[in-house]
N, C-alpha and C positions, 0 to 999 in steps of 0.2 A: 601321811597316815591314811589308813586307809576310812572307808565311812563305815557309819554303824554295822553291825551284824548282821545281814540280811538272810532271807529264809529262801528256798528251793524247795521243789515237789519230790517227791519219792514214786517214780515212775507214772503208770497211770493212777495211782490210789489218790489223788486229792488231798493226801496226809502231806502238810509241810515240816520241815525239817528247818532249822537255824544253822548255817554253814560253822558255827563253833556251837559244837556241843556238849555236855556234861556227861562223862563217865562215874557213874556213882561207884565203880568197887573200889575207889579209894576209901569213901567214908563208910566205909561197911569193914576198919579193921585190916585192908590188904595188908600183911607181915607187922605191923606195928598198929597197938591200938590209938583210937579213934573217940573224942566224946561225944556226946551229944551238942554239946556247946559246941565244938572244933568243926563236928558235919553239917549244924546249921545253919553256921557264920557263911561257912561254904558254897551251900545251895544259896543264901538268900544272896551273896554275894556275886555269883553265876545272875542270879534272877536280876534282878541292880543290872547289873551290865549288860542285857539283853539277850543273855541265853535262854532259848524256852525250849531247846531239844533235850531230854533228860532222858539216860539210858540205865538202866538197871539190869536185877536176875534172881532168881531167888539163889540162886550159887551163891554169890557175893555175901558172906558174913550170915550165912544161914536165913537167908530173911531179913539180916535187918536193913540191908539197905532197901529193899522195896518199904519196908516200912517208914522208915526215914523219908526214903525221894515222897512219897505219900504224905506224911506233914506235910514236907514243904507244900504239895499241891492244895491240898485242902481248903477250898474256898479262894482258889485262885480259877483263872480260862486266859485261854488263850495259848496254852502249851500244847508238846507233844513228848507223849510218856512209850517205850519202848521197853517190852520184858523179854523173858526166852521162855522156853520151856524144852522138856529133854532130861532134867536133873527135876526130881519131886522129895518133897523134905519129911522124914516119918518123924518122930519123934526120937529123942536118942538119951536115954539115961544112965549112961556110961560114964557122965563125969569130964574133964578135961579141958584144954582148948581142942581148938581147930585150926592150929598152926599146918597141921600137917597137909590141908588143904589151903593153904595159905592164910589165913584168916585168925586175926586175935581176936577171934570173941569166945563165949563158951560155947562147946561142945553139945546145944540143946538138942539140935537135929541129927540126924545122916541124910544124905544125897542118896538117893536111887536113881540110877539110869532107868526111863521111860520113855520111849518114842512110841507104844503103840495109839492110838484115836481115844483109848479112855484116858490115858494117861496124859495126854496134851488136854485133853478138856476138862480133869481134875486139876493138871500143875496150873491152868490158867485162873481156876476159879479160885482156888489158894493163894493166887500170883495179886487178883484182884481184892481179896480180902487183907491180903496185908496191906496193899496201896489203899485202900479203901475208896476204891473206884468201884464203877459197874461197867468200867469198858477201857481198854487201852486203845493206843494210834494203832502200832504196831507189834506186832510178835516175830519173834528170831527162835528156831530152831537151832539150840547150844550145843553148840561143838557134836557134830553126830558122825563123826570120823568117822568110830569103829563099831557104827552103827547104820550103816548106809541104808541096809534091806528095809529097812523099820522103817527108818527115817523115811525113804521116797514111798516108800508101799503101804504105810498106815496116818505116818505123822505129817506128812505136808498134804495127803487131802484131807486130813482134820482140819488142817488152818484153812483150805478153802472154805471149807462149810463154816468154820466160827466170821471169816472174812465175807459169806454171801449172807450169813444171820444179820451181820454187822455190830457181830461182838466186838469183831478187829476191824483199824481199819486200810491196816496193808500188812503184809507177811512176808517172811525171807528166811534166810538161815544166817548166823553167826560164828565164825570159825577162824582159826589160828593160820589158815591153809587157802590158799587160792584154786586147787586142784576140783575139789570136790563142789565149791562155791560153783566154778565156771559150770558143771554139771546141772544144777541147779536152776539157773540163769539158762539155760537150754534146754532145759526137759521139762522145764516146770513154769507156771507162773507166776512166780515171785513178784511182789513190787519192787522189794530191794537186797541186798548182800551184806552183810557186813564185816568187813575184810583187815584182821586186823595183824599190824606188823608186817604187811606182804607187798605196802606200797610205800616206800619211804625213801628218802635219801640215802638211804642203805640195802634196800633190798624192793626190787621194782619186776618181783616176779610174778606180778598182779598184772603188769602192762601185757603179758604175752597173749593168752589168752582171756582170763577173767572180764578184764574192762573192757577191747574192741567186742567179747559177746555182748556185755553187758549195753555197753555206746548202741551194738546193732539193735540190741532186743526193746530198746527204750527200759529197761529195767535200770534202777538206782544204789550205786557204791556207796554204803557209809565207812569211812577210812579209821579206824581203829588205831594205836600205837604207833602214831606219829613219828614218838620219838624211840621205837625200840626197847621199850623201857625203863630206858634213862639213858644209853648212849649218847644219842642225838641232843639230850636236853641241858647236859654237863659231860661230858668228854674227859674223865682224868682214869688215871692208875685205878682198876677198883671197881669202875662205873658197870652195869649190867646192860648186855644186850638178851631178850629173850627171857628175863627173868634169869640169866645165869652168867656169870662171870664175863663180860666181855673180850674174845679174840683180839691178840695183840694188832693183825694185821684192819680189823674193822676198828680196833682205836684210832692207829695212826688214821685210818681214811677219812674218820669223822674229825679228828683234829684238822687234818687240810682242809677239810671244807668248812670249820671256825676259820680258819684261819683268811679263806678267802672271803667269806662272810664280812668277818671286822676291816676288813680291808677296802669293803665296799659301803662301809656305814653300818652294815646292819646286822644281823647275830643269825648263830647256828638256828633257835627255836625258832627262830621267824621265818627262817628258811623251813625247815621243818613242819611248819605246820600250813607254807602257803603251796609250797609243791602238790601236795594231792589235791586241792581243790582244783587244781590248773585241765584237770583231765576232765573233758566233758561230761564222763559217767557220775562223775562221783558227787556228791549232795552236800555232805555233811562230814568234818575231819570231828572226832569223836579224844574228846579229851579224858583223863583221869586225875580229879585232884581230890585231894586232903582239908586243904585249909584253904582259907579265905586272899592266903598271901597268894597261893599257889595258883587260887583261880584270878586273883588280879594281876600275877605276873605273863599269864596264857593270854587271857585278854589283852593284855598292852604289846605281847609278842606277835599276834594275831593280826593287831591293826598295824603293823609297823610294814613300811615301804622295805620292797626288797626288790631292788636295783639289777635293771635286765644287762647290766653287764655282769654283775655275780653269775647268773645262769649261763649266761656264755663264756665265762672263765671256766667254770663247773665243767661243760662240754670239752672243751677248747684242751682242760686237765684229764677227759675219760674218766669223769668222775661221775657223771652221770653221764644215759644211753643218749644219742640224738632222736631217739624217736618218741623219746618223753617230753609231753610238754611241759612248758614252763610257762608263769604266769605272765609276763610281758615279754618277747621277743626283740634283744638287741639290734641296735637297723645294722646290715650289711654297709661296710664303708663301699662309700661311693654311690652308694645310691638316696635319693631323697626322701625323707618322714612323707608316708601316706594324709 
């Protein structure tokens, strides 16, 4: 097993990060609702097992999961709270859910895309009033694909200026995409990235460029979507990669690599969730759970030994690149343990 959860920096910002940490848009309603009972058990259950990285957004459930992850913090220290901004919430009396945005809660707000400098420093201070903080670790810039020009020309030096006020106290962007992250990570100052789905047992088109800039810059990878969103975590007929119907040919590849998993002791999630930490860049593999089962099933997958001949059968299959690391290196026969 492995030992406790231990914490890492997030570039130069002095903001530590917990290497397993909590993705709150499950308890915020993601496609199936969520109680308050079922999100608390949750968090406090994360909290118990030594997770103190907590990730939120006000996207997530209109608000309420900032709201939520806020409980939980309330009269707590010694954590790190991570928001976005990009997406600002008007009020919305239309009625309805918010399935259509993925989300089973009602319909109170609308999303508005914002990246200009007032609008990062409105969506933060609304961002802070739900949490009912006066200050987050860090702020992510949400998903600003098809908003580039904004995004680097108004909305990432607003986060310097809330980062040199020390309203924040590290800053990056947040995105589905490795392309435009690696941009970021070069043009800009970031402390960190957060990169999600794009470094997995499934898909390591993060390793090309995003991470050797990120390794050179000293800037810090948080790893998002471990498991592809649900692939990687259960492998059957059905299972979703991407939020959408999982590819016959990425099923069978994720079943071979259970398959070589159990063969070596240890399971697909475990694999799953120790790979990206293996990369020097990266800080923090960023979870999504629901319930309390789901956060103590992450956790005991987390700690569990994953045996350097697995990663070398992996290779050995072209199953994964050789130039990805992996967290313990099988010895070469014939030669002797260091």
């Amino acid at each position: 097993m492995r030992t406790p959860i231990r914490s890492r920096l997030l570039g130069r910002s002095g903001v530590e990060v917990t290497e397993l940490a909590f993705g709150a848009a499950g308890i915020a309603g993601l496609f199936t609702p969520v109680s308050d009972e079922q999100a608390y058990a949750a968090l406090d259950t994360a909290w118990d097992a030594g997770i103190r990285y907590f990730d939120t957004a006000p996207h997530y459930g209109v608000g309420l999961s900032e709201r939520r992850v806020g409980a939980l913090l309330r009269g707590r220290s010694g954590y790190t709270v991570s928001t976005k901004v990009g997406r600002r919430l008007e009020p919305f009396s239309g009625g309805g859910d918010d399935l259509a945005n993925g989300f089973a809660v009602p319909a109170t707000h609308r999303r508005v895309w914002d990246f200009s400098a007032d609008g990062v420093r409105r969506g933060l201070e609304e961002s802070l009033e739900r949490l009912g903080l006066d200050r987050v670790d860090v702020v992510y810039l949400h998903d600003p694909d098809d908003h580039a020009t904004e995004a680097f020309g108004e909305a990432y030096p607003a986060l310097e200026r809330l980062r040199s006020e020390g309203v924040v106290g590290a800053i990056g962007a947040g995105m589905n995409q490795a392309e435009m992250l690696t941009r970021f990570v070069r043009d800009t100052d970031v402390d960190v990235v957060l990169c999600a789905g794009r470094y997995t047992l499934l898909d390591q088109r993060a390793l090309t460029e995003l991470l050797p800039s990120a390794h050179e810059r000293g800037t810090s990878v948080v790893i998002g979507g471990a498991f592809n969103s649900g692939l990687l975590a259960d492998p059957k007929q059905g299972a979703t990669y991407n939020y959408a119907s999982a590819p016959r040919e990425l099923l069978d590849q994720a079943l071979r690599i259970k398959a070589i998993a159990e063969r070596h002791g240890t399971t697909l999630r475990a694999a799953a969730l120790a790979f990206p930490l293996a990369h020097p860049a990266v800080a923090s593999v960023l979870v999504g759970t629901r319930s309390a089962d789901e956060v103590r099933d992450t956790v005991r997958q987390f700690a569990r030994d994953v045996p350097a001949e697995f990663w070398q059968e992996l290779r050995e299959a072209k199953l994964l690149p050789e130039e990805a690391p992996v967290p313990v290196q099988a010895p070469v026969a014939g030669e002797e343990p260091a």
